[in-house]
Each structure stands twice: as C-alpha cells, then as structure tokens.
C-alpha positions as CSV (number, residue, x, y, z in Angstrom):
1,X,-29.4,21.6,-23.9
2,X,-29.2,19.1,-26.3
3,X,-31.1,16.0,-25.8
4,X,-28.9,13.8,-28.6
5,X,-25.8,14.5,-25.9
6,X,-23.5,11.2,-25.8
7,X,-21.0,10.0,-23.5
8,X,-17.6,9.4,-25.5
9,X,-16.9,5.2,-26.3
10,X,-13.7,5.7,-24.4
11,X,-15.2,7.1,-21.4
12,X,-16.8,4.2,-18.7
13,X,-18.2,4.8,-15.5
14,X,-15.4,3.3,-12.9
15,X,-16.1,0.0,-10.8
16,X,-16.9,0.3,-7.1
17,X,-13.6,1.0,-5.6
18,X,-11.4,0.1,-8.6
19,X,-7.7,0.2,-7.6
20,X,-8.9,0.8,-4.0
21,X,-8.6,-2.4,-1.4
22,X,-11.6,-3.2,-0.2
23,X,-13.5,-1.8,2.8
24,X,-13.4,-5.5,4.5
25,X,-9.8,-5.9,4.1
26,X,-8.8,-2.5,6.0
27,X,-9.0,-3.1,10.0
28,X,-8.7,0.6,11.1
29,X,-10.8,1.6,7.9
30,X,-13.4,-0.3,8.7
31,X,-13.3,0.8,12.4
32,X,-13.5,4.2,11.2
33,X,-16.4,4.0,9.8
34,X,-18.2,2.4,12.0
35,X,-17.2,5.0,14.2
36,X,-18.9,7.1,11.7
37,X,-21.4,5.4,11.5
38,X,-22.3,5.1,15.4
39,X,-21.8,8.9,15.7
40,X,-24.5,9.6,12.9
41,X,-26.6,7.4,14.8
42,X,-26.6,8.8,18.0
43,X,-26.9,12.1,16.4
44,X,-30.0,11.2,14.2
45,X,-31.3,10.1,17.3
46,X,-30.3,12.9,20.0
47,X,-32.2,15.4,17.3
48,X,-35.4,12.5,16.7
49,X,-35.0,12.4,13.5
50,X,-35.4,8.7,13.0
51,X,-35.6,5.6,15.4
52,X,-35.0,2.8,12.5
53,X,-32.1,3.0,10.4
54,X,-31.9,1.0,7.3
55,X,-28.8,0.8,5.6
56,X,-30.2,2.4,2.6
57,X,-30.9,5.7,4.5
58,X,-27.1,5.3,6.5
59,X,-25.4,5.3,3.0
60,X,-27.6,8.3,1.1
61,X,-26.9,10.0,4.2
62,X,-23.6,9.6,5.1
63,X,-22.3,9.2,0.9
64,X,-20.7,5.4,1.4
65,X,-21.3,3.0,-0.7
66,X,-24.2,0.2,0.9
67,X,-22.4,-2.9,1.3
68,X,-20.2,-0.6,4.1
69,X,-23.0,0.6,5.4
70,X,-24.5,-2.8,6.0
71,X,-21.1,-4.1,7.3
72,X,-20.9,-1.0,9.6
73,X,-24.5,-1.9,11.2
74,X,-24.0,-5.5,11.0
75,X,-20.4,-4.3,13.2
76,X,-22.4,-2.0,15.8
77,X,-24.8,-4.7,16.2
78,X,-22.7,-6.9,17.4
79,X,-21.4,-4.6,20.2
C-alpha cells in the first residue's frame, strides 16, 4: 500500500447530519433514542459491565453521534 495515497479535491468528508434535521428538532426521534439509550443502560448494567456511563462510552457504544448521546442522558436524567 502506498503511503503517497490522496483523497481526490472534490471529495469532502460530509458535515454532521448534513441534509438531515436535527436530532433536537424531531420529538419521536429523540424519544427513540432515549429509549435506546435507557435500554443499553439497563442492559450494561443487568450484565455489570459498567456502573458510570459517560456519554463518550454511550456514543462509541451505541454508534450516535455525542451531542445525542448527551441529550439522551441529560433526557433520562430528568425522569
């Protein structure tokens, strides 16, 4: 494998959700994932697997971006 490889001018790596609304703007979305969310949760924790869940670890894990992840938590802490 060459190590001189280049990525094309025309090619760009796309925007967080370009041309996709926005994960605060979509009520049943956003309920959805926090859904998600809570079920990962209770999972993680049923198998004691972890006991503290940053948001960092929520997104890797469950492949969302980390401002929903943190919105998701911030939304089950409130509960």
């Amino acid at each position: 494998m060459s190590s001189d490889m280049t990525m094309p001018s025309d090619m760009t790596m796309p925007e967080r959700n370009q041309g996709a609304p926005d994960f605060m703007e979509i009520g049943s979305e956003k309920a959805e994932l926090t859904q998600r969310v809570a079920d990962f949760i209770e999972m993680e924790m049923r198998s004691c697997s972890a006991s503290v869940f940053s948001p960092e670890y929520v997104a890797r894990s469950l492949q969302i971006c980390l401002t929903d992840a943190e919105a998701a938590l911030r939304a089950l802490k409130k509960r």
